[in-house]
Backbone bond lengths (Angstrom), bond angles and torsions (degrees), N, CA, C in turn:
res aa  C-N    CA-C-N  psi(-1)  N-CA   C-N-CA  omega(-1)  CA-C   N-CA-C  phi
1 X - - - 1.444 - - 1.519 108.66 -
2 X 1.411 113.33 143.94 1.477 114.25 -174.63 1.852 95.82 -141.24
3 X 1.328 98.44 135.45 1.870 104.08 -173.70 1.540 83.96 -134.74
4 X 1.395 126.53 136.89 1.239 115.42 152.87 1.723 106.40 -105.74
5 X 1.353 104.44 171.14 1.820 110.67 -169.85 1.185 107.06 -53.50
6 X 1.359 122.44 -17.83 1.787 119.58 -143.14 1.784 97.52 -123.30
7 X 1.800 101.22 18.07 1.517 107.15 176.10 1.858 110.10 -76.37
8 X 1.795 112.66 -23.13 1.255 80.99 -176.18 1.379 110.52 -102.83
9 X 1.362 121.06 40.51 1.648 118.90 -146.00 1.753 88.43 -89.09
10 X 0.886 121.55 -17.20 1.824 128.24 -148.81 1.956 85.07 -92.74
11 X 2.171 105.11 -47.29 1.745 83.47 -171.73 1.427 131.76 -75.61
12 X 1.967 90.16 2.93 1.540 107.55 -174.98 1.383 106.67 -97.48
13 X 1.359 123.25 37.66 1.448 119.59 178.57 1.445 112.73 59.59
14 X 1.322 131.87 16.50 1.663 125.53 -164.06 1.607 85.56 -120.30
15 X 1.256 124.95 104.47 1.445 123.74 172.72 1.656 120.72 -100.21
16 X 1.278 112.66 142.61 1.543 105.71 -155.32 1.487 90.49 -160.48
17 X 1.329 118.00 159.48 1.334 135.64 173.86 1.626 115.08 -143.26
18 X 1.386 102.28 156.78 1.560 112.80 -168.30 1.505 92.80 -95.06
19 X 1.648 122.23 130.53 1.355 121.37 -179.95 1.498 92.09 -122.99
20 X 1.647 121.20 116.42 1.302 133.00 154.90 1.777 113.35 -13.78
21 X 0.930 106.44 121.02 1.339 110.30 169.68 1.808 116.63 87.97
22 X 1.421 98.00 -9.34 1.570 95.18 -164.95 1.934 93.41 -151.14
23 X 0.830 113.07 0.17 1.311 97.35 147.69 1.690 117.70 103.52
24 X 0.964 148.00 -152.00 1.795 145.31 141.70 0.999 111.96 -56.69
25 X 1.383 128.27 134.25 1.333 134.97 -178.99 1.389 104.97 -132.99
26 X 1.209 102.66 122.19 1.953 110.95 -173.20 1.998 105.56 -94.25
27 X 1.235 101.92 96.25 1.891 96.90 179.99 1.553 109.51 -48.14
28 X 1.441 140.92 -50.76 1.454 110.44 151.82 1.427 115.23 -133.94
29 X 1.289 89.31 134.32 1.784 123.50 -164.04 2.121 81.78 -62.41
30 X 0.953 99.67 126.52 1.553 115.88 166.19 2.207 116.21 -73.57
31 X 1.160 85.72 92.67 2.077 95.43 -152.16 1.594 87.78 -102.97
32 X 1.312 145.61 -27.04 1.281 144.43 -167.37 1.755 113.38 -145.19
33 X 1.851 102.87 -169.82 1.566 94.68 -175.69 0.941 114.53 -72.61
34 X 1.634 139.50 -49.14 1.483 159.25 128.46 1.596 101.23 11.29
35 X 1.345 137.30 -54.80 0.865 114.31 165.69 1.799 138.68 -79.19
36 X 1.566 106.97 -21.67 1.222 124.93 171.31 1.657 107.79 -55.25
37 X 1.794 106.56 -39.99 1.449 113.82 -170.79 1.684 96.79 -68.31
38 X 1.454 115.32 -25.83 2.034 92.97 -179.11 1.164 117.54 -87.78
39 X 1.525 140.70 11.34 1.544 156.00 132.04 1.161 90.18 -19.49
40 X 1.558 123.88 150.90 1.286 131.23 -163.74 2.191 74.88 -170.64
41 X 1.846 79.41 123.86 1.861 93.32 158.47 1.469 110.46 -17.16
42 X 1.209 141.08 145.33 1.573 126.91 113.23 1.356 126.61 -78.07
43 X 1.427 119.49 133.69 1.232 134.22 170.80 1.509 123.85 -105.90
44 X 1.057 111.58 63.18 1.454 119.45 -164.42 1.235 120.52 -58.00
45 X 1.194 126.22 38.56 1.853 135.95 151.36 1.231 86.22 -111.68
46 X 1.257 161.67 -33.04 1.543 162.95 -166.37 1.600 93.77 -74.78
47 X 1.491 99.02 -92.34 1.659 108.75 -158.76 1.538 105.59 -79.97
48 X 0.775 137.85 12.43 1.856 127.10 -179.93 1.856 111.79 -168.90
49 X 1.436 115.18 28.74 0.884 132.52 150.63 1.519 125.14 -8.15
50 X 1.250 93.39 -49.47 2.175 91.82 173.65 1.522 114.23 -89.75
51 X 1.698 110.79 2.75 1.424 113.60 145.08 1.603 126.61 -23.10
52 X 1.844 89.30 -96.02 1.394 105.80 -175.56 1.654 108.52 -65.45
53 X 1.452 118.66 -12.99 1.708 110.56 -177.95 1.473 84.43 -66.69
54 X 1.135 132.44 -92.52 1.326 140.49 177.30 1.478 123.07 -4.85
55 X 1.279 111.75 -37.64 1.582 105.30 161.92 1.112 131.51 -116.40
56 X 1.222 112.94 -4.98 1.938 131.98 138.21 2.117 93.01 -30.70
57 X 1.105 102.74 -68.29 1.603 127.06 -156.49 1.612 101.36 -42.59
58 X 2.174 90.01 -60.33 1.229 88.96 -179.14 1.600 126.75 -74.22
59 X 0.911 130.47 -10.79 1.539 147.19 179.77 1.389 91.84 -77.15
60 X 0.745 138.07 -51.16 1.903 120.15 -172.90 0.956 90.78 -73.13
61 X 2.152 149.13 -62.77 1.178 118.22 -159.25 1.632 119.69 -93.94
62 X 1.115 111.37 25.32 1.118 130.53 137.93 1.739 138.62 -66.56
63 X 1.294 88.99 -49.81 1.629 103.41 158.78 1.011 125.14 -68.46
64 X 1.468 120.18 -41.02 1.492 120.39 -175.44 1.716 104.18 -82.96
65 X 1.298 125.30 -6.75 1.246 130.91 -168.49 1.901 99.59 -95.51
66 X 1.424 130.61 -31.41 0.851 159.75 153.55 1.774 101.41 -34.31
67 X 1.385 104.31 -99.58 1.555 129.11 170.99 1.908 106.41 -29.60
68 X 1.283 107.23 -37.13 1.609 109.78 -178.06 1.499 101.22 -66.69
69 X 1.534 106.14 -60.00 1.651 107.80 -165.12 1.958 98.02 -70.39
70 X 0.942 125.89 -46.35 1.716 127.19 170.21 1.758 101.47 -29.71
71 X 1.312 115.68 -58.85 1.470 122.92 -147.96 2.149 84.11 -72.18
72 X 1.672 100.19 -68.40 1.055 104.01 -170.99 1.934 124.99 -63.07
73 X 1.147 110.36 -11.04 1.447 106.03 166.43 1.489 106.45 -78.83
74 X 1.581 127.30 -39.32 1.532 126.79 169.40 1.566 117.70 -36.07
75 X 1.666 103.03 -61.92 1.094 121.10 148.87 1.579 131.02 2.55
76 X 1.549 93.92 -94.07 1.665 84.37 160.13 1.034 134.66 -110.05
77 X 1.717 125.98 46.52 0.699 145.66 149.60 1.683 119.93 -61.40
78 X 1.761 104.28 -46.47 1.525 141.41 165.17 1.091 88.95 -54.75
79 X 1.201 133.73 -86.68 1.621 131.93 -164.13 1.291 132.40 -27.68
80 X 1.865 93.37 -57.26 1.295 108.53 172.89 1.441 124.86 -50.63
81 X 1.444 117.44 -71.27 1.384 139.72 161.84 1.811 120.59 -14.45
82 X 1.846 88.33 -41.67 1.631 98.69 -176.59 1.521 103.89 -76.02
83 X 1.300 109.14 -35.57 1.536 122.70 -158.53 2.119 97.10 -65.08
84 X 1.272 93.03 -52.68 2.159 116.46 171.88 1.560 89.58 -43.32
85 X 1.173 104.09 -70.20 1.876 101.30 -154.62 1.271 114.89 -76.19
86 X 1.544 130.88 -21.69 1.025 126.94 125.86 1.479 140.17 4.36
87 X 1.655 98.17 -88.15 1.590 127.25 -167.75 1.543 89.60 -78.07
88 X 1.534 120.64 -50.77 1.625 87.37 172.42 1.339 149.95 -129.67
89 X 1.719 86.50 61.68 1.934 132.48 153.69 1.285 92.47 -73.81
90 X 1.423 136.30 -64.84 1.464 156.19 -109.74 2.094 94.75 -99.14
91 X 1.890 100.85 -48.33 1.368 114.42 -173.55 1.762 104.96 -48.78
């Protein structure tokens, strides 16, 4: 996943574009109160929506990546243990 800082600038009414060679470009630079007053909330299920899908996304395979190594360290944990009581039945 990749977010840059200037992802929620568009739901806050601050509209801007990336110009090759020169970088983010804000159409008006916020210089006084008048401009602070056209800031508008962000509501980020509104304006950037594939945000939280995106880390909804990653949080489950995170979890399930979690639950894999849990199951499989038990695993041979079992293994191990059998392999000990085993060898010293066997001694």
């Amino acid at each position: 996943m990749f977010s840059d800082i200037l992802t929620p600038l568009t739901g806050m009414n601050i509209p801007f574009d990336i110009i090759k060679g020169k970088g983010p470009i804000i159409h008006k630079p916020i210089r006084n109160a008048e401009g602070v007053a056209e800031v508008t909330d962000l509501v980020p299920e509104e304006a950037v929506p594939y945000v939280g899908d995106t880390l909804r996304a990653l949080k489950a395979e995170v979890s399930m990546c979690i639950l894999c190594v849990h199951v499989l360290t038990c695993h041979i944990v079992s293994v191990v243990m059998m392999a000990v009581i085993k060898w010293k039945l066997a001694v």
